[in-house]
C-alpha positions as CSV (number, residue, x, y, z in Angstrom):
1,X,105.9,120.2,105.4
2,X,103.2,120.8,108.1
3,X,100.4,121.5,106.8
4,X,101.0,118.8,104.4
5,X,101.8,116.1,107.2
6,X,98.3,117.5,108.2
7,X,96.8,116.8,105.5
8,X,98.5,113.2,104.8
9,X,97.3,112.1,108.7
10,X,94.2,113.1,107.7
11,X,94.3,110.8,104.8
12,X,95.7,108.1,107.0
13,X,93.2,107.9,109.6
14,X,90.6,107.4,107.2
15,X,92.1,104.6,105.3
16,X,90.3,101.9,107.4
17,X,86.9,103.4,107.4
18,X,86.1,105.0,104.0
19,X,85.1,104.2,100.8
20,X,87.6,105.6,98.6
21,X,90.4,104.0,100.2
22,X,89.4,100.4,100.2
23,X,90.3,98.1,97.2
24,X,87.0,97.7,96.1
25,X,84.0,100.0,96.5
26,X,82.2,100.2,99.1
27,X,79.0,101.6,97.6
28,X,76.5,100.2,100.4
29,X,77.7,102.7,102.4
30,X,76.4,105.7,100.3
31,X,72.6,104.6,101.9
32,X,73.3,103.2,105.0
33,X,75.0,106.3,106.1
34,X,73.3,109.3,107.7
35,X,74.2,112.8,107.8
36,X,75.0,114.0,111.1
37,X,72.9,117.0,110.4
38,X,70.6,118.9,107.3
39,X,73.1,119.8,105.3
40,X,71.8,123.0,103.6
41,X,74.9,124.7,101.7
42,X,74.5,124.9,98.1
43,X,76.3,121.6,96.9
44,X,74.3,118.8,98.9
45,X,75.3,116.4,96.6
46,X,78.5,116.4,98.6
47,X,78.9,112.7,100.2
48,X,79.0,112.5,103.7
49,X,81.9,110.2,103.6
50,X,83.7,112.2,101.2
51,X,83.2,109.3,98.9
52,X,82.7,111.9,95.6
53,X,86.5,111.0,94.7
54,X,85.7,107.9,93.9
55,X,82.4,109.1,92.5
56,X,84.7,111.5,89.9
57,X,86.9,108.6,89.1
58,X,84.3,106.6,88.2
59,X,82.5,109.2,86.0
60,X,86.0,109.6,84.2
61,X,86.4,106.1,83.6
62,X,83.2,106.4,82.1
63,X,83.5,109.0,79.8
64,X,87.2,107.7,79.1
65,X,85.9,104.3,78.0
66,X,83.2,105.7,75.8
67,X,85.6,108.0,74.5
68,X,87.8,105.2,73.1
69,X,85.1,103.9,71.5
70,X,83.1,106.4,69.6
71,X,84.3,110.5,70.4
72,X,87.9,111.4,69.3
73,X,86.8,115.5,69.8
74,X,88.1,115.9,73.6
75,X,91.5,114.8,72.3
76,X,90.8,117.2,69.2
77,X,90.2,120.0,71.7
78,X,93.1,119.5,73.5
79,X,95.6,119.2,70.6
80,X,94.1,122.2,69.2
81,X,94.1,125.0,71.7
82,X,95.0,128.2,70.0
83,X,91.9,130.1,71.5
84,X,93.2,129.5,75.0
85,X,96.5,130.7,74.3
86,X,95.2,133.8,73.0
87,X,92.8,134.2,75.8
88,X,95.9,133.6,78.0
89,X,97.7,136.4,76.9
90,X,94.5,138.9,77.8
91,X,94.6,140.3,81.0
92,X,91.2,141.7,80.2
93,X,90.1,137.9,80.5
94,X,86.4,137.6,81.0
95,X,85.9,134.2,82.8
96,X,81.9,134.4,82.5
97,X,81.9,135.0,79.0
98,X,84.7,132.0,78.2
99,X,82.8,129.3,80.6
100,X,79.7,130.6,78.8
101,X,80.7,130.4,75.1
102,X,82.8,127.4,75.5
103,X,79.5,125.1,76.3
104,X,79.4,124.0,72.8
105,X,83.0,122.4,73.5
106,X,83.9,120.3,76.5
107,X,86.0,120.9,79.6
108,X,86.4,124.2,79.1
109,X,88.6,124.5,82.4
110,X,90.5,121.7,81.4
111,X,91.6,123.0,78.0
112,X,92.8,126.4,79.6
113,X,94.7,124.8,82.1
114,X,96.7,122.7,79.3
115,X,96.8,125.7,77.4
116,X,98.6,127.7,80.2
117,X,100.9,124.1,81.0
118,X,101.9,124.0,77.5
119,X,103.2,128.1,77.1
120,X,104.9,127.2,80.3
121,X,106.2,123.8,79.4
122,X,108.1,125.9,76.2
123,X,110.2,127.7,79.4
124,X,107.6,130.5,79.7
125,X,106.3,133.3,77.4
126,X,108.9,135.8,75.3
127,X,112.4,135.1,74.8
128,X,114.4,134.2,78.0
129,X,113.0,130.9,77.8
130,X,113.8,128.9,81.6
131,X,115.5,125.7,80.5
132,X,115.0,123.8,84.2
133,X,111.3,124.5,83.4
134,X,110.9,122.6,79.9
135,X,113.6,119.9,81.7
136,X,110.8,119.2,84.5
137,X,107.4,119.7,82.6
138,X,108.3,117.4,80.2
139,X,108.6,114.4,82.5
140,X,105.1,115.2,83.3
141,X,102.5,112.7,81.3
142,X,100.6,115.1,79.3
143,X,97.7,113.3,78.3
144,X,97.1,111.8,81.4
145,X,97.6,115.2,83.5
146,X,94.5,116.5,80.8
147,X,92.9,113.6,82.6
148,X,93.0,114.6,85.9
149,X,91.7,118.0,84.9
150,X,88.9,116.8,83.1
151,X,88.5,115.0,86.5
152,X,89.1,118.1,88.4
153,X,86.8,120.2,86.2
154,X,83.6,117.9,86.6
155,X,84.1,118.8,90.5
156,X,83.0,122.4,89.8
157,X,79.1,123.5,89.4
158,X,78.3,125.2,86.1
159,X,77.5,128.8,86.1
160,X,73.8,128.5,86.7
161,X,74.3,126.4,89.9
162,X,76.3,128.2,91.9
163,X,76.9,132.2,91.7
164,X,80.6,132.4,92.2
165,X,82.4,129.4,93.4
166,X,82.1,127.5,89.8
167,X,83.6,126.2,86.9
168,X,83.9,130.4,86.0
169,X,85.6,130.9,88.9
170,X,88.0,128.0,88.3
171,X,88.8,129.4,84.8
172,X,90.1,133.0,86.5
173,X,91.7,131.5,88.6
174,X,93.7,129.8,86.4
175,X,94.2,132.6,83.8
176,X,95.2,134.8,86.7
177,X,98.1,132.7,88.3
178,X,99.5,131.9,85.1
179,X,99.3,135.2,84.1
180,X,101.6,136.0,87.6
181,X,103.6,133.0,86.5
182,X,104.3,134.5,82.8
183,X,106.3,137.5,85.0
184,X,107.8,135.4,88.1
185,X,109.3,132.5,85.8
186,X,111.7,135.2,84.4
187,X,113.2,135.5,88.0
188,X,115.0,132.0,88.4
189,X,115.8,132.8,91.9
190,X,112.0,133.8,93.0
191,X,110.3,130.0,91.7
192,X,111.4,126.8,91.1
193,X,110.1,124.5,88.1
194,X,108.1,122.0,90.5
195,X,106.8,124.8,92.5
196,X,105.7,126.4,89.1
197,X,103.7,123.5,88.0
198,X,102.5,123.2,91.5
199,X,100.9,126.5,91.5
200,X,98.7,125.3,88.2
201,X,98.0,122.2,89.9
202,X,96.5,124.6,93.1
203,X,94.9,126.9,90.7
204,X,93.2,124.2,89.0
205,X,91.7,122.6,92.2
206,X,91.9,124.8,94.8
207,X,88.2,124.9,95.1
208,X,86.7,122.0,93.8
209,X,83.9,120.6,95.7
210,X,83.4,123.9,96.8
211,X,79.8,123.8,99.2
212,X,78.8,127.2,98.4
213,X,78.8,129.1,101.8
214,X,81.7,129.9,104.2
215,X,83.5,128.0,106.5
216,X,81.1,128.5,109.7
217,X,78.3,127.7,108.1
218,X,79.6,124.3,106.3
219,X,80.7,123.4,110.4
220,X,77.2,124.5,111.5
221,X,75.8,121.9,108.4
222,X,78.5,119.2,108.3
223,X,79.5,118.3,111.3
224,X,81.6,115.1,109.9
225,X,83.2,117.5,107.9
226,X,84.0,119.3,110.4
227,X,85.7,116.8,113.1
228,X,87.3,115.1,109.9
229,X,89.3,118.3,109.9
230,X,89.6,119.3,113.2
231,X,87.3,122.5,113.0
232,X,90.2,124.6,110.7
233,X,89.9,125.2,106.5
234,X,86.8,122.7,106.2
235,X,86.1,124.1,102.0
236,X,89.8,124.0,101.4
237,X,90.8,121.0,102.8
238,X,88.0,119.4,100.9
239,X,89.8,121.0,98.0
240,X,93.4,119.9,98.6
241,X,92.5,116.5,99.2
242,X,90.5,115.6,97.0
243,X,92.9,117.6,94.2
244,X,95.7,115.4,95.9
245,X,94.5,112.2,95.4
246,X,93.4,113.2,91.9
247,X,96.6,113.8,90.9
248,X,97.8,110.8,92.5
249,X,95.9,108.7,90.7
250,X,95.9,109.9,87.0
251,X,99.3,109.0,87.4
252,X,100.2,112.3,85.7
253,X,103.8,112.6,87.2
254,X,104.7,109.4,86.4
255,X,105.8,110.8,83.0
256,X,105.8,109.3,80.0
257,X,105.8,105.9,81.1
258,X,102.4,103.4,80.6
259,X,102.9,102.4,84.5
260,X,101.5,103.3,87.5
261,X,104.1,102.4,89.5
262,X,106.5,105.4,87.9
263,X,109.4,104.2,86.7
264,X,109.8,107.1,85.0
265,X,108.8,110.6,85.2
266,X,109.6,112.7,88.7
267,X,111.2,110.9,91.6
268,X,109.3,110.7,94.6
269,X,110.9,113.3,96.5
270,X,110.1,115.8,93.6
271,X,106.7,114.5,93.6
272,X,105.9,115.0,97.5
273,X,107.5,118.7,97.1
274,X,105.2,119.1,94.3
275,X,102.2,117.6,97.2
276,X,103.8,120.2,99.8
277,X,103.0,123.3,97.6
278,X,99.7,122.4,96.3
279,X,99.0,121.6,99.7
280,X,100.4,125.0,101.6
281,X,98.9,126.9,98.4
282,X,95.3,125.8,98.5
283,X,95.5,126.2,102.1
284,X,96.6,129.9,102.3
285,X,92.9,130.8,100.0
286,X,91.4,130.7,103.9
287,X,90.4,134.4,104.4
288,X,89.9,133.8,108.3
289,X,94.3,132.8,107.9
290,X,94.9,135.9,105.9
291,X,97.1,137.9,108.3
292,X,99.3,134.3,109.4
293,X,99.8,133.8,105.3
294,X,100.0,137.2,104.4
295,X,102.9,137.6,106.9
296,X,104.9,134.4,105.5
297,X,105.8,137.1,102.7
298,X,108.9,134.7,101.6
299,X,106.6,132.2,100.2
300,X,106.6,133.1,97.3
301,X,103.8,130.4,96.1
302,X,101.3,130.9,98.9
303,X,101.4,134.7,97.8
304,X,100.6,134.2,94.1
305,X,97.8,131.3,95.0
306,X,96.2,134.6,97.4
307,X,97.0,137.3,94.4
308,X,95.3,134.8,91.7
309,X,92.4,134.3,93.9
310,X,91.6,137.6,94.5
311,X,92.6,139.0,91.3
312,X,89.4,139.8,89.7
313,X,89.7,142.8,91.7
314,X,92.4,144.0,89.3
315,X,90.4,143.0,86.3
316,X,88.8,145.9,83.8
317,X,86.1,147.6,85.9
318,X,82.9,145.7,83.7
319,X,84.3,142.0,84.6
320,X,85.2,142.9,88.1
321,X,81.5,144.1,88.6
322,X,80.0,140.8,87.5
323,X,82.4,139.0,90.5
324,X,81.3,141.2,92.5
325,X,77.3,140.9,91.7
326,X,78.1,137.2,91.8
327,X,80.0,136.9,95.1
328,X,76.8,139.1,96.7
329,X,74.4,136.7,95.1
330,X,76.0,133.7,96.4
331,X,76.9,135.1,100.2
332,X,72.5,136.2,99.9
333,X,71.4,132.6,99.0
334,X,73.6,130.5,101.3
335,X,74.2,132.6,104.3
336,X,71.3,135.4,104.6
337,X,73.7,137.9,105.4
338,X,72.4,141.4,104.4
339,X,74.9,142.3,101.6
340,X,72.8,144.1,99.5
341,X,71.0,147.6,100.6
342,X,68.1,148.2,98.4
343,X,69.2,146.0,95.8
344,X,71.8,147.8,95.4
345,X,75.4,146.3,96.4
346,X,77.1,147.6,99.6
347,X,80.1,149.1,98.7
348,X,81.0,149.9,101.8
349,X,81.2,146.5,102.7
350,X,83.5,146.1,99.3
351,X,86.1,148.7,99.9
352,X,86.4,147.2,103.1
353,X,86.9,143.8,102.6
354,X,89.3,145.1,99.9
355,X,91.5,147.1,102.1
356,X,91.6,144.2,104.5
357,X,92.2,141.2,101.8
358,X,93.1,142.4,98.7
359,X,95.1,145.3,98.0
360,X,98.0,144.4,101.4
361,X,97.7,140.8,99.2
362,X,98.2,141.9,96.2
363,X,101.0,144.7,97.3
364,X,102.9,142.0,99.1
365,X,103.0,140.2,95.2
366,X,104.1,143.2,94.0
367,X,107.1,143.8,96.7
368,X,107.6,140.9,96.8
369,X,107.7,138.1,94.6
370,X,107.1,140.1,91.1
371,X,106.3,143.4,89.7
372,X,105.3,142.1,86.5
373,X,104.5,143.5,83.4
374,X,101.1,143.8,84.6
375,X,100.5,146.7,87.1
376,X,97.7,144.6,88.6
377,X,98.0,146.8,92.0
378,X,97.4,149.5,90.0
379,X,94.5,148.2,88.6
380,X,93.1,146.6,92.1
381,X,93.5,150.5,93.5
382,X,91.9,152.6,90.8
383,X,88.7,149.7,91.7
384,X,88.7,150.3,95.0
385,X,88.5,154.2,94.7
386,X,86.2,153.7,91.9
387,X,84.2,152.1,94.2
388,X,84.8,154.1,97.2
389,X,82.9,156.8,95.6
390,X,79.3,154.4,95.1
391,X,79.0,154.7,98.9
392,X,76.5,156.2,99.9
């Protein structure tokens, strides 16, 4: 419960003083406050006050209201979600091309997270079906959990904003730790139901409000930010809180009851476990804490939320190549590193940071916490070595 007792004083201390705490808005404060420094990462729109929750909110509300009154498709889209089971079931899942092609319909993140909630909601995919599974997701309020995600989703930046850390990225994310999920939920004594829903909870948000550049440089730009959170995860404590109090507030886990005060639904001791994974899971997606999570091999959640994150390593050799083009393209605008020889991408640079992240990540799933019907290490090696021989 650490890191989440982190996170929660974190929260406290900055009851008194900002915006999205207080009963009523206090929007005066969005141009009477100054930045302690340029901020120059790619998502400047990012308040200074960390205000943007209540900025999401309030663009829900929006859209909800106008919803009720004149567009019954979201809800359409939701109900109807065949396409995302199928995509689902696709290991060969191209993120780019589904973000892409689902423009013409909205929340395209959203639906294929409630696609993924509902397969598992049945007790999982095949026929051992886990009966504590369906017993806990359906206390979960449905429509309003497709609520916060819409919420969730409109803290990502489309494809032609950002590179890599977008709505895209979101979407494998998701696809991938369901798809690790699909094998672990066979294995009753490997993950619980809440820590199950957890994970898609994490997946979901566990880089929303992303700023487009790493760690140092966001402390370099943001030096609120920073002190906020004492100098350690500044991107993904952004991320867990904000997906936190999110999910607090849609009121999701209250179940099926009308009131926000749950009395129904999970009880609150389910409900802060549920906090205490999402927490620990976003948190362990900090590259510069990969050894001190990687060597926590018995959390099983923590491991999966690294796997997924990473996973587009694993993915057919065409889609891993556009993450790879993308991640280069994003670290070159916002950090001016030289990852690119020539215009060509350094792949020594690539095997590397795969034999230091990704493959002792991925074989710690595998060993683990699931060998899966998915030989995903497999896949992750024959990259590597594929690209191992491009350096030149």
């Amino acid at each position: 419960m650490c890191v989440l007792c982190a996170v929660v004083n974190a929260l406290d201390a900055a009851k008194k003083k900002l915006p999205f705490f207080a009963d009523k808005p206090a929007t005066s404060m969005k141009t009477t406050e100054k930045k302690d420094v340029e901020f120059v990462c790619a998502r400047e729109s990012l308040s200074p006050s960390l205000s943007f929750v209540d900025e999401i909110i309030t663009t829900g509300a929006k859209a909800e209201k106008k919803r009720n009154k004149n567009d019954e498709n979201v809800w359409k889209a939701m109900e109807s979600l065949e396409e995302e089971i199928s995509a689902l079931a696709k290991w060969s899942f191209d993120a780019f091309e589904y973000a892409s092609s689902s423009r013409d319909k909205k929340f395209p993140l959203a639906r294929l997270f409630m696609a993924a909630f509902d397969v598992l909601a049945s007790g999982g995919v095949g026929e051992r079906k886990r009966e504590d599974v369906k017993e806990i997701f359906a206390l979960i309020n449905r429509e309003k959990l497709f609520i916060f995600a819409q919420n969730v989703e409109r803290g990502y930046v489309d494809i032609d904003n950002l590179p890599y850390h977008n709505v895209a990225h979101a979407c494998e994310v998701v696809h991938a730790t369901f798809a690790i999920l699909a094998d672990v939920i066979t294995e009753e004594t490997v993950m619980d139901p809440l820590s199950v829903f957890s994970l898609l909870v994490a997946a979901i948000g566990h880089d929303i409000y992303h700023p487009g550049c790493d760690n140092a440089t966001l402390a370099k730009d943001r030096i609120d930010i920073k002190r906020r959170y004492n100098g350690q995860s500044l991107s993904e404590m952004v991320s867990c809180e904000v997906t936190l109090e999110l999910l607090r507030r849609s009121g999701a886990l209250c179940g099926k009851s009308e009131d926000l005060e749950c009395d129904g639904g999970l009880t609150t001791s389910q409900i802060a476990y549920i906090e205490d994974v999402v927490a620990t899971s976003i948190l362990s997606t900090d590259l510069s804490k990969h050894d001190e999570n990687l060597n926590r091999s018995g959390n099983a959640a923590q491991i999966i939320m690294k796997s997924a994150d990473l996973a587009h390593f694993a993915r057919p050799r065409e889609i891993h190549l556009k993450w790879v083009h993308a991640a280069m393209s994003e670290q070159k605008r916002n950090t001016k590193r030289e990852v690119v020889k020539d215009g060509h991408v350094d792949w020594k640079n690539q095997v590397s940071f795969a034999e230091t992240f990704v493959l002792p990540t991925i074989a710690t799933l595998t060993e683990h916490v699931s060998l899966g019907s998915t030989p995903i290490y497999e896949f992750a090696k024959a990259n590597v070595e594929e690209s191992r021989e491009l350096i030149v």
